[in-house]
SERO-4910 file (N, C-alpha, C, O; in steps of 0.05 Angstrom, whole numbers):
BEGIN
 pado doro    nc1    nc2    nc3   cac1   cac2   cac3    cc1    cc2    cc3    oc1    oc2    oc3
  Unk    A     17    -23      0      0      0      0     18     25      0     31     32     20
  Unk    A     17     38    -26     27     74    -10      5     93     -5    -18     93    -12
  Unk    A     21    112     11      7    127     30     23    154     23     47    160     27
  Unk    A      2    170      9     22    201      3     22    210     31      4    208     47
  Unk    A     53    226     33     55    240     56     69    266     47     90    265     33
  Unk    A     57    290     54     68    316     46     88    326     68     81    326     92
  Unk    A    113    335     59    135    336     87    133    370     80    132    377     56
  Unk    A    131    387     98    125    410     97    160    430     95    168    447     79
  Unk    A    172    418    118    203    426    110    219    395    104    219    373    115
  Unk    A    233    409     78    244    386     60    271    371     76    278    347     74
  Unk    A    285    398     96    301    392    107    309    375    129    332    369    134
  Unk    A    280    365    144    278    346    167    266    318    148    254    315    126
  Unk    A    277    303    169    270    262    153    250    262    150    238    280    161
  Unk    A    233    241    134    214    231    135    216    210    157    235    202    170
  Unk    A    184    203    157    191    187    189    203    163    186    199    151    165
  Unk    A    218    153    200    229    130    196    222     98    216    215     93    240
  Unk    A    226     82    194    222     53    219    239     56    239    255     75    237
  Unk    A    238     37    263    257     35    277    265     19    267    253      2    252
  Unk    A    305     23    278    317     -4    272    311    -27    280    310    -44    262
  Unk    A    306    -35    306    298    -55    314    287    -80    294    266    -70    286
  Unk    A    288    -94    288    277   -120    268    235   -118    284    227   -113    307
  Unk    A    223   -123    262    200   -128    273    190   -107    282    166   -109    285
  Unk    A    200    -81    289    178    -51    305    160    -47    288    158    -48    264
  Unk    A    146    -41    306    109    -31    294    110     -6    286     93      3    271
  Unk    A    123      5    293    120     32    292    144     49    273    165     40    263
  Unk    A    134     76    272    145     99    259    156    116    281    145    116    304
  Unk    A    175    130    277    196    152    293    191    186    274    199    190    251
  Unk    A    182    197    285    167    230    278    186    245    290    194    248    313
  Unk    A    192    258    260    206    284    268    193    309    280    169    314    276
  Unk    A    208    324    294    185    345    304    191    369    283    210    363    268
  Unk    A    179    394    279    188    411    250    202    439    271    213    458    259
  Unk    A    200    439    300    212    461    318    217    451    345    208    429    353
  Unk    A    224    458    352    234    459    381    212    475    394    207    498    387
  Unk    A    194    454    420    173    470    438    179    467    465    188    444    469
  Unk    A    178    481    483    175    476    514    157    475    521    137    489    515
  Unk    A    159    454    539    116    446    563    138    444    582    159    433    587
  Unk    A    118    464    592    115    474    614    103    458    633     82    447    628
  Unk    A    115    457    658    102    433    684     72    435    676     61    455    667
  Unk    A     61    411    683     27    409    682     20    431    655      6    450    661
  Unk    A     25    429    634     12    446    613      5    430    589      6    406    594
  Unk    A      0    435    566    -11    420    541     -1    439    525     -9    462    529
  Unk    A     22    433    499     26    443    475     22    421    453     19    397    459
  Unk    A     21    428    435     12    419    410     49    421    393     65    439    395
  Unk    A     50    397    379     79    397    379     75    385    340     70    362    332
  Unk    A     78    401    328     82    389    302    101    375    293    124    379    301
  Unk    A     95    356    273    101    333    267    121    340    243    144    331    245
  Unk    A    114    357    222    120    361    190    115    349    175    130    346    156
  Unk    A     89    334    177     77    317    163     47    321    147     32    311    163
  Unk    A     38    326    134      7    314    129      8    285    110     18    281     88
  Unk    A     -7    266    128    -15    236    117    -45    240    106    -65    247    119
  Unk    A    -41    231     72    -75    212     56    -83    197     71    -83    176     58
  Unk    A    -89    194     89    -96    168    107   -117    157     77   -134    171     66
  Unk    A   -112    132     68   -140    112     53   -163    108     68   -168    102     91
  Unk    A   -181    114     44   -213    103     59   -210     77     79   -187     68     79
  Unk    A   -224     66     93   -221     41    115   -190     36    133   -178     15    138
  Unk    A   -186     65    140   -156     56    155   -150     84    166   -157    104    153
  Unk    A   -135     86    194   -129    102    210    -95    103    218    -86     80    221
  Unk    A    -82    119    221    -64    124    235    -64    133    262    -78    150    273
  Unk    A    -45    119    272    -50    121    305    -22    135    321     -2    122    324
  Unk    A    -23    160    329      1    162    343     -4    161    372    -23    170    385
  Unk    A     19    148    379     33    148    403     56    141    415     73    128    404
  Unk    A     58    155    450     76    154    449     99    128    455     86    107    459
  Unk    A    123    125    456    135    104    459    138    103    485    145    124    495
  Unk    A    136     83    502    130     74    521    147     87    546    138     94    567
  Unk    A    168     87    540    188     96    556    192    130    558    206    142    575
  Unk    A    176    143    537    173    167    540    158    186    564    162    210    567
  Unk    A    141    170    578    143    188    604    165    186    622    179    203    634
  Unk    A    165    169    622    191    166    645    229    174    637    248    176    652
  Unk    A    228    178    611    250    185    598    252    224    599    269    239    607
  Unk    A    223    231    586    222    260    578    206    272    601    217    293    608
  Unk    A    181    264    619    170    268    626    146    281    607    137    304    608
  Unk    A    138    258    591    119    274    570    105    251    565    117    230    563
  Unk    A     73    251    562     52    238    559     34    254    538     31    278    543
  Unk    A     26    247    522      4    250    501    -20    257    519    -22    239    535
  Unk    A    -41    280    523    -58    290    527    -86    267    536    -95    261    558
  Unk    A    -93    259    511   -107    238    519   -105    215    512   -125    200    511
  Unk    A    -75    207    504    -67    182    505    -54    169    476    -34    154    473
  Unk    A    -72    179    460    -69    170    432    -80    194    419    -97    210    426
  Unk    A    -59    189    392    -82    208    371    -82    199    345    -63    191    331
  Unk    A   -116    201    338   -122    183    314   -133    205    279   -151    221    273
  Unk    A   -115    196    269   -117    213    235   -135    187    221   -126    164    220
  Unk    A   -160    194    211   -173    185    184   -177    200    165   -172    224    163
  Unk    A   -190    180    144   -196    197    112   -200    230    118   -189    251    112
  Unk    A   -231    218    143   -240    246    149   -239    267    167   -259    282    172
  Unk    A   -210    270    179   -202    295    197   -166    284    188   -155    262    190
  Unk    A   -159    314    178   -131    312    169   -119    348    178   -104    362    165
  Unk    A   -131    355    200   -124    377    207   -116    399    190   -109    421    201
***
């Protein structure tokens, strides 16, 4: 399956697999540098827009070890891109 993805600055990666053999997942570049602030919520761009295909979702989250590494948790846990909300 491809999946158009528009990279907004040409200069940062596209997302990449992990090395690991077998990871599920994708590694997201951020497009700036943000600070959160104790107990606060920012919105942290990706440099991405995904076609998500009709019958299928993209799911971000975070990697497991990231609260306890960054002290950073995803808002409400996950966040989900379909056909029909592409921000």
């Amino acid at each position: 399956m491809e999946v158009p993805i528009k990279r907004f600055d040409k200069s940062l990666a596209l997302p990449a697999a992990n090395p690991t053999v077998g990871a599920a997942g994708l590694d997201l570049t951020c497009s700036e540098s943000v600070i959160v602030e104790p107990r606060s919520i920012a919105l942290i761009p990706v440099n991405i827009a995904v076609d998500i295909p009709e019958g299928y979702f993209m799911l971000l989250a975070a990697r497991s070890s990231t609260p306890l590494s960054k002290g950073l948790m995803l808002a409400n846990g996950v966040g989900i891109i379909d056909p029909y909300f592409r921000g």
